[in-house]
C-alpha positions as CSV (number, residue, x, y, z in Angstrom):
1,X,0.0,0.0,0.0
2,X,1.5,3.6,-1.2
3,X,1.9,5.6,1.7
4,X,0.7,9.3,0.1
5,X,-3.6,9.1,0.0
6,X,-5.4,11.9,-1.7
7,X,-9.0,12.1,-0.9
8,X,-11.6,14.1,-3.1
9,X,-14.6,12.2,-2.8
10,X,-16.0,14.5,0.1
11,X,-14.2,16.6,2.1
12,X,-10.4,16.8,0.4
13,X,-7.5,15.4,2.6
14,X,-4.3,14.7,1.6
15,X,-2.4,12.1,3.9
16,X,1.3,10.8,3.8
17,X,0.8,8.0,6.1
18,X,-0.7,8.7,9.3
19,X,0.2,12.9,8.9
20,X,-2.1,14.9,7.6
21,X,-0.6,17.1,4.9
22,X,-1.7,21.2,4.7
23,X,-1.0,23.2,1.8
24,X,-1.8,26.9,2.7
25,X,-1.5,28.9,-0.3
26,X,-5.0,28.6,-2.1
27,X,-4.1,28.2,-5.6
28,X,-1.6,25.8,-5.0
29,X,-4.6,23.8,-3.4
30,X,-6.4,24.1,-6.1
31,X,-3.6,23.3,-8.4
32,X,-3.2,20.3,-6.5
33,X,-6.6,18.5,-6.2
34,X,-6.7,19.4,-10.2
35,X,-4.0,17.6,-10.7
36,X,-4.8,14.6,-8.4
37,X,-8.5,13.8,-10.4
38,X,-6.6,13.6,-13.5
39,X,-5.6,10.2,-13.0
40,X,-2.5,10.6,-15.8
41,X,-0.1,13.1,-16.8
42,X,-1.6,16.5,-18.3
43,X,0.4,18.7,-21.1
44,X,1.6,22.4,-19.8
45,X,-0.7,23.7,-22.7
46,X,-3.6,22.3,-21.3
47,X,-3.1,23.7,-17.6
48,X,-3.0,26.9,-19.5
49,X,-5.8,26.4,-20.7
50,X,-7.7,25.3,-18.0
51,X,-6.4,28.0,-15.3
52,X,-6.7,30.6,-18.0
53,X,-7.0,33.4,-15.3
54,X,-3.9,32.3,-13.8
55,X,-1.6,32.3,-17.1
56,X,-3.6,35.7,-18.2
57,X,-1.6,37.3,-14.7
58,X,1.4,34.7,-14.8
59,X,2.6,33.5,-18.2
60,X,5.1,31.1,-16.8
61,X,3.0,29.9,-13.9
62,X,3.2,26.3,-14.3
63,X,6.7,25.4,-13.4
64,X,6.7,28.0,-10.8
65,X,3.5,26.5,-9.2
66,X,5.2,22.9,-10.2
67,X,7.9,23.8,-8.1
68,X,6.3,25.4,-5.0
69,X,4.0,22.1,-5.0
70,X,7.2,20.3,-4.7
71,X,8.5,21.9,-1.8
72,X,5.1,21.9,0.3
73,X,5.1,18.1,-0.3
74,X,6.7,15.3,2.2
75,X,8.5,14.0,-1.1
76,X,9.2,16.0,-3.8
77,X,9.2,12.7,-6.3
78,X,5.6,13.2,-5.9
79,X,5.1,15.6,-8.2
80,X,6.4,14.2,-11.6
81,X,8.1,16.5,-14.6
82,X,8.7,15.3,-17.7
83,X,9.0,17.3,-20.9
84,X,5.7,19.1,-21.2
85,X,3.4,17.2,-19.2
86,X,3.1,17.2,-15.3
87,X,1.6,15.5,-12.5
88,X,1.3,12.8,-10.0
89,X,3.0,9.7,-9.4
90,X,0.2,7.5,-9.7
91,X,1.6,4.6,-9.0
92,X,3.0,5.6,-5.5
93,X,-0.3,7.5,-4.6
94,X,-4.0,6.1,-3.9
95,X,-6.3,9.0,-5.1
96,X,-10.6,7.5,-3.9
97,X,-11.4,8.7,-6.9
98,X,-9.7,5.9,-9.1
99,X,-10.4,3.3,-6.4
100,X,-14.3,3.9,-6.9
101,X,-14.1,3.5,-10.2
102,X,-12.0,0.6,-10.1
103,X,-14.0,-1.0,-7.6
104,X,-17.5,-0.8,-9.7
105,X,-15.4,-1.8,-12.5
106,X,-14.9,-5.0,-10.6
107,X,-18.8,-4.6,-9.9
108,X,-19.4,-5.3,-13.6
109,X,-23.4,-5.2,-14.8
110,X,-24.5,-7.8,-11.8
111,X,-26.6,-4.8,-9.2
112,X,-28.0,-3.5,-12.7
113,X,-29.0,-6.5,-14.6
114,X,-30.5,-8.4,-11.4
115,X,-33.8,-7.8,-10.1
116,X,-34.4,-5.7,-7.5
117,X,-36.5,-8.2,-5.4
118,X,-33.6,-10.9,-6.4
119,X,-30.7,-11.1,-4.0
120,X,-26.9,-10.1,-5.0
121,X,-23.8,-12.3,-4.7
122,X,-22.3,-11.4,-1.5
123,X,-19.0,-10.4,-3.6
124,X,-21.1,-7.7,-5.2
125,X,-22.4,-6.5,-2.2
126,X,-18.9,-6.2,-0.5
127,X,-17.5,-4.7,-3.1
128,X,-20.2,-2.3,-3.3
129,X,-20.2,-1.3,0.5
130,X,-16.3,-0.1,0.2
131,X,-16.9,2.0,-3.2
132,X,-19.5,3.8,-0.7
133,X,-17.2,3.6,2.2
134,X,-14.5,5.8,0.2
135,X,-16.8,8.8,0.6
136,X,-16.9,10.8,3.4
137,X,-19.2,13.1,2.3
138,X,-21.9,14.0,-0.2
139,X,-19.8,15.8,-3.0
140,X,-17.1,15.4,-5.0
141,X,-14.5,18.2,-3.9
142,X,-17.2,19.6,-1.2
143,X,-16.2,22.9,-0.2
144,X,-13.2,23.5,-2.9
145,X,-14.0,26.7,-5.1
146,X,-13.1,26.9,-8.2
147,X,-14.9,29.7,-9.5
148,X,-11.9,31.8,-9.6
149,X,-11.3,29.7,-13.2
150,X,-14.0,28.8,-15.1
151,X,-12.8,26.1,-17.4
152,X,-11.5,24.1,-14.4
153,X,-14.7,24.9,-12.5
154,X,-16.6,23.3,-15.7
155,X,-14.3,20.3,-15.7
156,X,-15.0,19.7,-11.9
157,X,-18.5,20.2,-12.3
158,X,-18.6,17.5,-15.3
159,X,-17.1,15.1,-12.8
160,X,-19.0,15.8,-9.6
161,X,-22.0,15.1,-11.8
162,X,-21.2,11.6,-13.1
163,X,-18.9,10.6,-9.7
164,X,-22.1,11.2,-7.4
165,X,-24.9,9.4,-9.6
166,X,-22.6,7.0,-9.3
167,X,-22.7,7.3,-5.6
168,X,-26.8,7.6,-6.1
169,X,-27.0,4.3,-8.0
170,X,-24.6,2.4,-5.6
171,X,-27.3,3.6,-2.8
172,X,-29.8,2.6,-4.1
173,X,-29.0,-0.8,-5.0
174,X,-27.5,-1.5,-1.4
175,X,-30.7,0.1,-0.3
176,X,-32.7,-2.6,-2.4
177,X,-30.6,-5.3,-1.2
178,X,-30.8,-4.9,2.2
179,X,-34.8,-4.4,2.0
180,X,-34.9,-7.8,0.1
181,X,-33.5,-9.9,2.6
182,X,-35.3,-7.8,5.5
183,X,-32.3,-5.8,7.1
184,X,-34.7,-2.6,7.3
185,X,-32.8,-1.1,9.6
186,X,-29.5,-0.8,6.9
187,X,-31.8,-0.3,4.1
188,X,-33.5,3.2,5.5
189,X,-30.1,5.0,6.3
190,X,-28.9,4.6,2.7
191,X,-32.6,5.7,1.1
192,X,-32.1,8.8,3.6
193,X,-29.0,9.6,1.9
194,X,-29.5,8.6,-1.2
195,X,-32.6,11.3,-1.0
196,X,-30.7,14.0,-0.2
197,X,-29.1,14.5,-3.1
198,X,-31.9,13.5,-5.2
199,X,-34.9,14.1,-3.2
200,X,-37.9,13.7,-6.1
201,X,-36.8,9.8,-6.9
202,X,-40.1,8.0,-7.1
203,X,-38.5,4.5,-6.8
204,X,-36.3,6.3,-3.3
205,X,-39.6,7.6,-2.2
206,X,-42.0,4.6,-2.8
207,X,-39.1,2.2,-1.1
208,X,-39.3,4.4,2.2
209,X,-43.0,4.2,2.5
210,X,-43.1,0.9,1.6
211,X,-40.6,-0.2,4.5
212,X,-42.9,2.3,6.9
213,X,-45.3,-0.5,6.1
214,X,-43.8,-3.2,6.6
215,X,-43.0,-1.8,10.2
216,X,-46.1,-1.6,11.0
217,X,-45.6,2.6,11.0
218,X,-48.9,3.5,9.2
219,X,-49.5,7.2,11.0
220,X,-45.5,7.8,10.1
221,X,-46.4,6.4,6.5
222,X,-49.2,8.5,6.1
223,X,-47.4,11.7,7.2
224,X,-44.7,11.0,4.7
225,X,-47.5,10.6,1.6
226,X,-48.3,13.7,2.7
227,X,-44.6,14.8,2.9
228,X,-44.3,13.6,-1.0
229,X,-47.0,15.1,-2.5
230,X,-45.7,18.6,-0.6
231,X,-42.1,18.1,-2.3
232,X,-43.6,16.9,-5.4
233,X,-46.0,19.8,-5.9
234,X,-42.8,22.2,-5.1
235,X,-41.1,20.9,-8.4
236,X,-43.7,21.2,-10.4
237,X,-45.3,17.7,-10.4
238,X,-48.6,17.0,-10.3
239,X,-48.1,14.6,-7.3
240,X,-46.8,11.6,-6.1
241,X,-45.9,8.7,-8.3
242,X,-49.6,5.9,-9.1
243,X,-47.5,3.0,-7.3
244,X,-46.8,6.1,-4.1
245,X,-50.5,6.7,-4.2
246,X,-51.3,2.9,-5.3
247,X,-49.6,1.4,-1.7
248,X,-51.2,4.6,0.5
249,X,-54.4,4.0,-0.5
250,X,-54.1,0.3,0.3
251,X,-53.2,1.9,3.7
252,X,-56.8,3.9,4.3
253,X,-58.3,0.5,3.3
254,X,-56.8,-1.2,6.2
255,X,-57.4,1.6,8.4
256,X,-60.4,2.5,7.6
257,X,-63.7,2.5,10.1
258,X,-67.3,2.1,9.5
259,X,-68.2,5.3,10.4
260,X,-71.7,6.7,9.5
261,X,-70.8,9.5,7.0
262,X,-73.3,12.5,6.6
263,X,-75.0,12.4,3.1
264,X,-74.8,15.0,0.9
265,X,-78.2,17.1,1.2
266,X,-79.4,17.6,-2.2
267,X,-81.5,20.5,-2.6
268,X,-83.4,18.7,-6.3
269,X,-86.4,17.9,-7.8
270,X,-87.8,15.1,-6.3
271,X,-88.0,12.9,-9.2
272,X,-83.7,13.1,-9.2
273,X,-84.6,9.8,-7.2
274,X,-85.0,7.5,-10.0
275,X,-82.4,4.8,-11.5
276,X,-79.5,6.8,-13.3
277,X,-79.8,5.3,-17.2
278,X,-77.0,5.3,-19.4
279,X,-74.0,8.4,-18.6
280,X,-71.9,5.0,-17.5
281,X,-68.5,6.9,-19.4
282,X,-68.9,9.7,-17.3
283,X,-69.2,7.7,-14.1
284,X,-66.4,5.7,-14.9
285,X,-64.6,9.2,-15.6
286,X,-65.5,10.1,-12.5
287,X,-64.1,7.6,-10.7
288,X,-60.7,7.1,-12.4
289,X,-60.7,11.2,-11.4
290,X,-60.7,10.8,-7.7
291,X,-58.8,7.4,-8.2
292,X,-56.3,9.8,-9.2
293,X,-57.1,12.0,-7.1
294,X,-57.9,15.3,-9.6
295,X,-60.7,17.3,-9.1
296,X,-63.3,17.2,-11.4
297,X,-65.8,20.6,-12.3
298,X,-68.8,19.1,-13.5
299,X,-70.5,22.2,-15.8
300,X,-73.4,22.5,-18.2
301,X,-77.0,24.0,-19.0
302,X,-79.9,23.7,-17.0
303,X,-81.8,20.5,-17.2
304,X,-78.7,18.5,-18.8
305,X,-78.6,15.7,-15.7
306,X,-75.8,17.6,-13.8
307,X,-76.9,16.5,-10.6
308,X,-78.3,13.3,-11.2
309,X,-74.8,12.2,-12.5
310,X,-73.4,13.7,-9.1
311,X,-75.7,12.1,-7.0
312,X,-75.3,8.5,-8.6
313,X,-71.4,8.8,-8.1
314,X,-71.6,10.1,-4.8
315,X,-74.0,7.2,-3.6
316,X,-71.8,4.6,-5.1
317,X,-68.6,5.6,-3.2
318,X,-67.4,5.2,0.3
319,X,-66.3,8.6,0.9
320,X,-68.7,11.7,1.0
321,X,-66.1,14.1,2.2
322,X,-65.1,15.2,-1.4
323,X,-68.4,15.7,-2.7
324,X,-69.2,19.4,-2.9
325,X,-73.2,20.4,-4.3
326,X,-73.1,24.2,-5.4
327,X,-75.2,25.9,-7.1
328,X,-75.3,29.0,-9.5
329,X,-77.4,31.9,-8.3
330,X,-79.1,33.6,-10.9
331,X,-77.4,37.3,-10.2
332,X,-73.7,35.4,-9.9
333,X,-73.9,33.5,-13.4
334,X,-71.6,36.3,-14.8
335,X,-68.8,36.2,-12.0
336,X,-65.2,34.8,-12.6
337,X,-64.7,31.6,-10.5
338,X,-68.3,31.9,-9.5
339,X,-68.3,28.1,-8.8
340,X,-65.2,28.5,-6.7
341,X,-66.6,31.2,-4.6
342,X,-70.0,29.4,-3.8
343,X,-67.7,26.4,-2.7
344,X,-65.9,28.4,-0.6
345,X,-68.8,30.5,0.6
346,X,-71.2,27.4,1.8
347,X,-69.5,23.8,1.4
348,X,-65.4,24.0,3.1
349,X,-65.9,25.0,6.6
350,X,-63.3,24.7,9.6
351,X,-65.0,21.1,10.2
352,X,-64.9,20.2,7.4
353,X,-62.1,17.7,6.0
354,X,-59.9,18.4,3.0
């Protein structure tokens, strides 16, 4: 094992066995940790390139920077010169950054190409637990700025991108494992993390409930549905995923009570009593509406069957909470929203539930 370690994935260290190596002066930092996530050698030209700022101020930068480098390092062999290119002795310094990826090369296509609900080989899942164990953060390079030059910024940013959905992948496939063979309690930490960084995953989201569940944790389930749908609705969606709202309704089934519910009082002719006939598409329209929870505005002329349509759907479901009866008064029929404001004016009341 090479005694010099550089650490990028997270907070940056740099170690030369057990002492912790400082370099103070900011750009030579920077200069550094660039160097370190190259992997290989990188031409003079293209570090002039890349620190354009810098060679804009300081034509001859590199060799002096190359130099100072040298001397704030344990071993000056470390840094390696030859001709035009510079960099790192790779092969006398670990940098996490090639050990992840040489560990999921190892992985191969076995977490991607097995089902989820199918176990992995325990190799795999070693393997996979020391890629995540190299991090010691959530970011590539957290806390390192390199706005100061742009083209290096863009180059780290490119990298931090692919590097952590890496991260994100290798999550959630441990998370997955762990849930298959019933180890909850390691699944739920890595779905926590995992949703951190990517906190509108449907699959991340439905796994959490779903283990909630199996708990036995309904009112914490129910709360995080309700969680969802608030993040959701934030970014734009129009709600939770159908398998997230497919597994909490199967929730109010099982918690539901046999209460008596008030009916709906229907202020209507009294011939509105007989059979509904035919209208069977909009019933089923209806329904598949509040399956997916949507509201539906049910408008039209006088006399059309409006309300008998409403009242047929409402006595065939289980739940009168969400049916609201307005009405249009004659001296409102030009207002905007005018069925919006009767609603609010007579049916949603501080008792009533939403």
């Amino acid at each position: 094992m090479n005694q010099f370690h550089v650490y990028l994935l997270g907070t940056p260290k740099i170690h030369f066995g057990k002492k912790t190596i400082d370099i103070d002066e900011p750009f030579l930092k920077l200069f550094f940790y660039y160097l370190a996530f190259q992997n290989s050698l990188i031409s003079r030209e293209e570090l002039e390139i890349a620190f354009a700022n810098k060679t804009a101020s300081s034509p001859n930068w590199v060799a002096k920077a190359s130099s100072q480098l040298k001397a704030s390092l344990p071993d000056a062999g470390l840094i390696i010169s030859i001709d035009e290119f510079i960099g790192l002795d790779f092969e006398h310094t670990d940098v996490d950054l090639t050990q992840f990826h040489d560990l999921l090369d190892d992985v191969g296509q076995i977490p991607w190409c097995t089902a989820r609900t199918q176990k992995l080989p325990r190799k795999t899942v070693n393997l996979l637990n020391r890629a995540l164990g190299l991090w010691n953060g959530n970011h590539f390079l957290e806390g390192v700025d390199f706005s100061s030059e742009p083209q290096a910024e863009n180059e780290v940013r490119k990298i931090a991108q692919e590097v952590e959905k890496l991260r994100g992948n290798v999550l959630e496939r441990l998370a997955d494992y762990y849930h298959t063979i019933g180890d909850l309690q390691s699944a739920e930490p890595l779905i926590q993390q995992a949703l951190k960084e990517n906190n509108t995953s449907d699959y991340l989201h439905y796994l959490q409930m779903k283990i909630l569940v199996e708990r036995g944790e309904m009112p914490r389930a129910r709360e995080y549905y309700r969680k969802v749908t608030k993040v959701m609705l934030s970014h734009g969606r129009v709600g939770p995923a159908p398998n997230l709202v497919a597994l909490y309704q199967e929730i109010q089934k099982e918690i539901s009570v046999d209460i008596p519910e008030p009916q709906p009082t229907w202020d209507i002719h009294p011939g509105i009593d007989m059979p509904l006939v035919g209208r069977e598409k909009i019933l089923t329209q209806l329904r598949l509406s509040r399956k997916q929870q949507q509201s539906v505005l049910l408008l039209g002329d006088v006399g059309q069957g409006k309300t008998r349509v409403l009242k047929e759907y409402a006595d065939k479901i289980s739940s009168r909470a969400d049916v609201f009866y307005i009405t249009c008064k004659p001296n409102e029929v030009n207002l905007s929203y005018q069925p919006f404001k009767s609603l609010f004016r007579y049916q949603i009341t501080p008792e009533a539930s939403l």
